[in-house]
ZAMARGU-4260 file (C-alpha; in steps of 0.2 Angstrom, whole numbers, plus 5000, padded with zeros to 4 digits):
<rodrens>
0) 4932/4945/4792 | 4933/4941/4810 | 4921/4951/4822 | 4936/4958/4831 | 4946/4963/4814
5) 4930/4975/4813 | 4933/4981/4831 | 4950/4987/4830 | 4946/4994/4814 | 4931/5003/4823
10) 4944/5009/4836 | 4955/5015/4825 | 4946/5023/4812 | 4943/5040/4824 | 4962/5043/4825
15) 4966/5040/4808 | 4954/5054/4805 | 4967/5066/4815 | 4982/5059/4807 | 4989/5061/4788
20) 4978/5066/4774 | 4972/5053/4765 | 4975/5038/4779 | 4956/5034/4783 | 4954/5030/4762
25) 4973/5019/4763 | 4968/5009/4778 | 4951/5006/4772 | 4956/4997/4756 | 4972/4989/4764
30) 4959/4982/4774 | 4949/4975/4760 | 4960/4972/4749 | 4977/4961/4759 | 4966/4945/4764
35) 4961/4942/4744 | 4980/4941/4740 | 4987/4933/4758 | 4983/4912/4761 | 4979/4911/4780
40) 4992/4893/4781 | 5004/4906/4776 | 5004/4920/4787 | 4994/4923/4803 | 4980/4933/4799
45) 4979/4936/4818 | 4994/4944/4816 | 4992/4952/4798 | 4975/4960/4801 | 4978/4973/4817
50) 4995/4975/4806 | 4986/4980/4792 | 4975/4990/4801 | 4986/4997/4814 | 5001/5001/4807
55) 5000/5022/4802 | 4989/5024/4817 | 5004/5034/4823 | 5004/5049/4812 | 4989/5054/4821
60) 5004/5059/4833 | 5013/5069/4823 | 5012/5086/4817 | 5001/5090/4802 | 5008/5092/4788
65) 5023/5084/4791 | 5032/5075/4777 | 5031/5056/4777 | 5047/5055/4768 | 5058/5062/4781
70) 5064/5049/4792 | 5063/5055/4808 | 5043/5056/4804 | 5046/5040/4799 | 5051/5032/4816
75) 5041/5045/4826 | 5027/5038/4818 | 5031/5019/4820 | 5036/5022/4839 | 5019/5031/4843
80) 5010/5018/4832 | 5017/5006/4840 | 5009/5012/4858 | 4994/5013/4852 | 4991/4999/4842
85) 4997/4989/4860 | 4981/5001/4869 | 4969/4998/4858 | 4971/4978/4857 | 4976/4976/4878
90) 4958/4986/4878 | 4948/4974/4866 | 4957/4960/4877 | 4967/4953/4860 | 4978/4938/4866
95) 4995/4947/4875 | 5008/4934/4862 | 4998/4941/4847 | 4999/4957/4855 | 5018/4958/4856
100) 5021/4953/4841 | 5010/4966/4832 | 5017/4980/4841 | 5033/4973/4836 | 5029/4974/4818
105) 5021/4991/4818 | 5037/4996/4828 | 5046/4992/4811 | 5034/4993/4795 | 5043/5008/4789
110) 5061/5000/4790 | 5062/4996/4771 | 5067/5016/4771 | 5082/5012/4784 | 5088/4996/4772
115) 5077/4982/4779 | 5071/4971/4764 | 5060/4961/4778 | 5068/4943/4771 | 5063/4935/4789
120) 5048/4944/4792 | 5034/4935/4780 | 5020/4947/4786 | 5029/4963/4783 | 5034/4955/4766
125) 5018/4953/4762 | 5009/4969/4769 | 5025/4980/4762 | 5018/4976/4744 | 5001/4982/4747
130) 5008/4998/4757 | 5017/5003/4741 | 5002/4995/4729 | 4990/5007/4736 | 4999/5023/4729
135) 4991/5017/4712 | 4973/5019/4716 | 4965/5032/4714 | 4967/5041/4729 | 4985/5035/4734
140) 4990/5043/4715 | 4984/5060/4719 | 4992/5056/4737 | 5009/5052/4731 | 5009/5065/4717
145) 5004/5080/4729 | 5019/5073/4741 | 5029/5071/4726 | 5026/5089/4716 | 5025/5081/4701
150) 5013/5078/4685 | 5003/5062/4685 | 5015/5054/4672 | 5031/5060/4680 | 5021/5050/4697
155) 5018/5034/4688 | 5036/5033/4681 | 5042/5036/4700 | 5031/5024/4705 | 5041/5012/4691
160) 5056/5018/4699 | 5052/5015/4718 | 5045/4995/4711 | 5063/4995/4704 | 5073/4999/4719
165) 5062/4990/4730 | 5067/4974/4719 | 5087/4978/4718 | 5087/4979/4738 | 5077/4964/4741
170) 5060/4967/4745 | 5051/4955/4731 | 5031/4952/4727 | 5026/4941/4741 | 5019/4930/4729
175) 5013/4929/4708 | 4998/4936/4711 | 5003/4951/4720 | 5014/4954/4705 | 5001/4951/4695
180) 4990/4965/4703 | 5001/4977/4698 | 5005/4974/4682 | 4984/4978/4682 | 4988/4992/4690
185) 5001/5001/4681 | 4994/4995/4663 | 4977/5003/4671 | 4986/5020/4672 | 4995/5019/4658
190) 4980/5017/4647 | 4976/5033/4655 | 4963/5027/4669 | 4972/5040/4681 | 4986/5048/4670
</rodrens>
């Protein structure tokens, strides 16, 4: 990873801590885990990274305890997220046209819950997968249940569910081996890893 991946990433880390429960665990392994899935000629890792990295950083603006289902939390979240991530990369001197554009992206991450199936946006196709995969690791199971209300098994066939819907309006793996991983994934649980 790039020396200034690990900057922002250092800048954002301390308001993650303020934000939701459970955001420092999800943007640590989104952060690991995207650029072993995403090939560089195809999407802008400039671009993906800070996206990756950046894109909750506004729920340290919202009110605790606030649900991230509702949708005005939703673009409440974007919007601020959007500001910050624009401060923290003008402040590590990130080029201004890459800057833009992530603050665009960040603005919007959240739109698939408004309709968007992202079909023009390859980074946000890409980095939508991995926001939903992350619900089937450890801690984004006990995450999503607890926002849910739900027993683990009831979770996981949600979690079928949502990857249904998400299909039906458009918003596809990215690639076969994104895919792939979750068919781990979900045969992981099933075999009772976390169920």
């Amino acid at each position: 990873m790039k020396e200034i991946y690990k900057q922002i990433l250092e800048k954002a880390l301390p308001l993650y801590e303020k934000g939701r429960e459970g955001d420092v665990e999800h943007i640590k392994w989104l952060y690991k885990i995207v650029p072993k899935f995403a090939d560089k000629y195809e999407i802008d890792f400039d671009i993906l990274i800070p996206v990756v990295i950046l894109h909750d950083i506004g729920y340290s603006k919202v009110s605790k305890g606030s649900n991230p289902m509702n949708l005005d939390t939703r673009k409440l979240h974007m919007e601020e997220g959007a500001k910050i991530a624009s401060e923290i990369l003008e402040g590590l001197k990130y080029p201004k046209n890459k800057i833009a554009e992530i603050k665009r992206l960040v603005s919007k991450h959240d739109n698939w819950a408004f309709g968007d199936n992202y079909a023009d946006e390859p980074v946000l196709r890409l980095f939508n997968n991995f926001d939903m995969l992350w619900v089937l690791t450890k801690e984004g199971f006990i995450f999503y249940q607890e926002i849910l209300g739900k027993s683990s098994i009831d979770t996981y066939h949600q979690i079928e569910k949502d990857v249904e819907v998400e299909h039906k309006e458009g918003r596809k793996w990215f690639n076969q081996k994104i895919e792939e991983f979750y068919k781990q994934l979900m045969k992981e649980h099933k075999e009772g890893f976390y169920v």
